[in-house]
Structures are given as C-alpha cells and as structure tokens.
C-alpha positions in Angstrom: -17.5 -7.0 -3.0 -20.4 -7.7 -0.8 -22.3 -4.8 1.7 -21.1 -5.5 4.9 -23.6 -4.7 8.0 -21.0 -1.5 8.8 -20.6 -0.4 5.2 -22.9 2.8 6.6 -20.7 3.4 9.4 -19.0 6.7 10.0 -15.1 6.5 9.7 -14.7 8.3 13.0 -17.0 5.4 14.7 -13.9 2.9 14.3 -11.3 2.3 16.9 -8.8 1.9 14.3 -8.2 3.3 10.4 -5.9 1.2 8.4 -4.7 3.4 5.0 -3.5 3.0 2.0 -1.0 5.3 0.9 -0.7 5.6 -2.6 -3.6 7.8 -3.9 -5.3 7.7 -0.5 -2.9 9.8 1.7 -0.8 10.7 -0.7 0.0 10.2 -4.5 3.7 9.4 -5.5 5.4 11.3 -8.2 6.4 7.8 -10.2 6.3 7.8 -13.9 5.1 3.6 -13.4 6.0 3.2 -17.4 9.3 4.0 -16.9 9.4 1.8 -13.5 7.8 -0.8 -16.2 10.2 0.2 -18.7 13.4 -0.3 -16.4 12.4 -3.7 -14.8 12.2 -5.3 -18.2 15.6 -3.7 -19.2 16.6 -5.4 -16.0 15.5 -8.7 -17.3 17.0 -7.5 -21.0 20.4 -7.1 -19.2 20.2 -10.7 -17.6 19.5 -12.3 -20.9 16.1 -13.3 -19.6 13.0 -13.0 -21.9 10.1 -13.3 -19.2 6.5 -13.6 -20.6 5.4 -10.7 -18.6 4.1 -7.5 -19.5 2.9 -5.7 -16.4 5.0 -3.8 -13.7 3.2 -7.0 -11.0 3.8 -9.5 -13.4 6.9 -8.9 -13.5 7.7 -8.6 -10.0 5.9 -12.0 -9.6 8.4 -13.7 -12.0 11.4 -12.2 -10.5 12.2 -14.4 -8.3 12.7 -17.5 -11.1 15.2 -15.9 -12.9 17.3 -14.4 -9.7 16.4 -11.2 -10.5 13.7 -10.6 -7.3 16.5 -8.2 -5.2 17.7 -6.2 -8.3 13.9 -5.7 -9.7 12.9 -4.7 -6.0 15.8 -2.1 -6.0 14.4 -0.3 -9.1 10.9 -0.1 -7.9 11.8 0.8 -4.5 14.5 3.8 -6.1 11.7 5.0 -7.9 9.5 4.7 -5.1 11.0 6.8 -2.6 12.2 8.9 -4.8 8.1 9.8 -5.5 7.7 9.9 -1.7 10.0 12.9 -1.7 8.4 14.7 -4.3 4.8 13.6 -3.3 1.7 15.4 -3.4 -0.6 15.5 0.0 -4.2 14.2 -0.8 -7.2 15.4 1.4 -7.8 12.3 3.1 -4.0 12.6 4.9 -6.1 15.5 7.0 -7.7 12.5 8.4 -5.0 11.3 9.8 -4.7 11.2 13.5 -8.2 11.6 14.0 -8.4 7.6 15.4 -7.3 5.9 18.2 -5.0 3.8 16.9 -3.7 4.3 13.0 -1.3 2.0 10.6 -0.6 2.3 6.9 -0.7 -0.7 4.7 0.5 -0.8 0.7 1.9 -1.8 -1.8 5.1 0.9 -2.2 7.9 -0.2 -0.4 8.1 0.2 3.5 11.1 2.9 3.1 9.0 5.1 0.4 5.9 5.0 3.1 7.9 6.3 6.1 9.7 8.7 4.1 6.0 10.1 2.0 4.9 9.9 5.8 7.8 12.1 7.2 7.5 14.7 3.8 4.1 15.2 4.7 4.1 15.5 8.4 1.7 12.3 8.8 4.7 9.8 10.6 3.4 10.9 14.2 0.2 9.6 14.8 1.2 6.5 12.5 1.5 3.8 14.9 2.4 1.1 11.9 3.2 0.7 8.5 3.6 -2.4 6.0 4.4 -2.2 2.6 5.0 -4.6 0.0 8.2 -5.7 1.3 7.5 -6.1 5.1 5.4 -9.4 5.1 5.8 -12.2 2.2 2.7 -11.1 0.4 1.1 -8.1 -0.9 -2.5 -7.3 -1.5 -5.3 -8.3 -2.4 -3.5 -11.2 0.1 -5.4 -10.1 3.6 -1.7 -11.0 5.1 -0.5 -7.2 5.3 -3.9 -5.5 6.4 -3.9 -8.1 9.1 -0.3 -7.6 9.8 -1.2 -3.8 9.8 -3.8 -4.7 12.5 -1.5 -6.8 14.8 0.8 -4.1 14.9 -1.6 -1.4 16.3 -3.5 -4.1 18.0 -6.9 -3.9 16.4 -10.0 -6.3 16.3 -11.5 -6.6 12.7 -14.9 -5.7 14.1 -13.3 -1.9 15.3 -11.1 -1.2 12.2 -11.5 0.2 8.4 -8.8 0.1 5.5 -9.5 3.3 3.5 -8.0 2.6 -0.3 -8.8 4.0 -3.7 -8.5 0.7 -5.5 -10.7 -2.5 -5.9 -7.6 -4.2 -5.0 -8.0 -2.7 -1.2 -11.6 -3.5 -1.3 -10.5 -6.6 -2.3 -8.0 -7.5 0.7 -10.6 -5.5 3.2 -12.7 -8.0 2.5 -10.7 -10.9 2.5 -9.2 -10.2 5.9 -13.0 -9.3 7.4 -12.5 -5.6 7.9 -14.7 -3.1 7.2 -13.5 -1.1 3.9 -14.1 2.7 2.3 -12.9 4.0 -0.6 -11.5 7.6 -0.6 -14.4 8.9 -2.7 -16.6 7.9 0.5 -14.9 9.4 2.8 
C-alpha cells in the first residue's frame, strides 16, 4: 500500500469510521479448518472434486458446481454461531465515538448484527455489509463503498479500520483512508 497524505491523521478527526469486524471489533469463535473441512465434505457429498484448497477458494468455485447456497449455509452456521460465543476486542470501545459508523466484512451480514447485538455495539452502527450483502467481497472496494453510501460518507472524511492486508487492500482501492488495529 502507498502513504496516503492522511495516513498521520487521528481516527477521531474523521467524520466517519468504517470497521471491520472480525479481529477488529470482535474475534469469532470459528474453528476456520473445520469450516474448511465441511465445505469440501460438501463438495465430497455432491460428487464434485474441485481443485481448491482454501476456505475462499472454495467459495469462489461454488457457484460452478451448484453448490454456492449450500457452501454459504455452512460458513454462515458457523459464522453466527462464533458471533454468539465471540470475544469483545479493545478497538469495539471505539465504537460510537464518530459521527456516523458502518461495519464492513467478510462474515456474513447475520453473524455481524448478531456479534454486534452480543456485544452491545448494534446502536451506534448505522450500517453493516458482509460478504453476502453486495456481489463482491474484499479486497473488491464494492462493500467499503457500499458501507459508505449507507451512512453517507465522502472518501475524504472516512477511515476503514481492519487487521488484515486485505482491508488495507480494499481501503485503498476504494480511496479511503485505512488503519490497522495495531495503530489505533
């Protein structure tokens, strides 16, 4: 990623945060081998041998073999069942602190409300997309900018706060200013 002019300036300076859930806010109690392990029996069961490894690999090749809705169902079961059992991360005492605030991941939309609502952190949420709410996912700038049209948020006066390259990543494709938790 490159240094962007506001790469020095303060999270509280920004009309609007934009976070990532998932080991930002909060961090999901999902076993992701199993999740791994489950999606491929779900391919196994269908008599489909994909040449995929990864739990996103996977997902990506879905859809050719019909199997996108019932691969989306065991990620998203696991998913929210995480949310419930989540642990709160010290960055979700941030939250509320900005004028206008939206969540934007890659966990399903349900298991972000619901880690939201566990947590106490659904109020002063004005938005959240997850993996399943627009057509594509991150690093894709689609969701962050989603994110932003709900809340109604110019680039130049929001941040996306993530803990991966993969939100520095889609911060800097869609032209917003990015920090990662550890800068926070």
């Amino acid at each position: 990623m490159t240094d962007r002019p506001d790469s020095d300036r303060p999270l509280d300076s920004f009309d609007a945060v934009v976070w990532d859930l998932d080991g930002t806010l909060v961090r999901l109690a999902v076993d992701w081998n199993r999740v791994t392990d489950d999606v491929a029996a779900t391919f196994e069961s269908a008599g489909v041998a994909p040449d995929a490894r990864t739990l996103w690999e996977l997902m990506d090749v879905a859809g050719r073999f019909g199997l996108r809705d019932e691969v989306e169902a065991v990620v998203a079961d696991y998913e929210r069942a995480g949310a419930r059992d989540s642990e709160r991360l010290r960055l979700a005492d941030a939250v509320g602190d900005a004028g206008a605030e939206a969540v934007c991941s890659l966990n399903c939309e349900a298991a972000c409300r619901l880690a939201l609502d566990v947590h106490g952190l659904s109020a002063p949420v004005d938005a959240v997309v997850g993996r399943d709410t627009v057509p594509a996912r991150k690093p894709d700038p689609e969701p962050l900018l989603e994110a932003l049209r709900r809340i109604d948020a110019p680039l130049g006066d929001a941040v996306f706060v993530g803990d991966s390259e993969s939100d520095g990543e889609t911060a800097e494709r869609a032209g917003v200013a990015f920090r990662h938790v550890d800068d926070v």
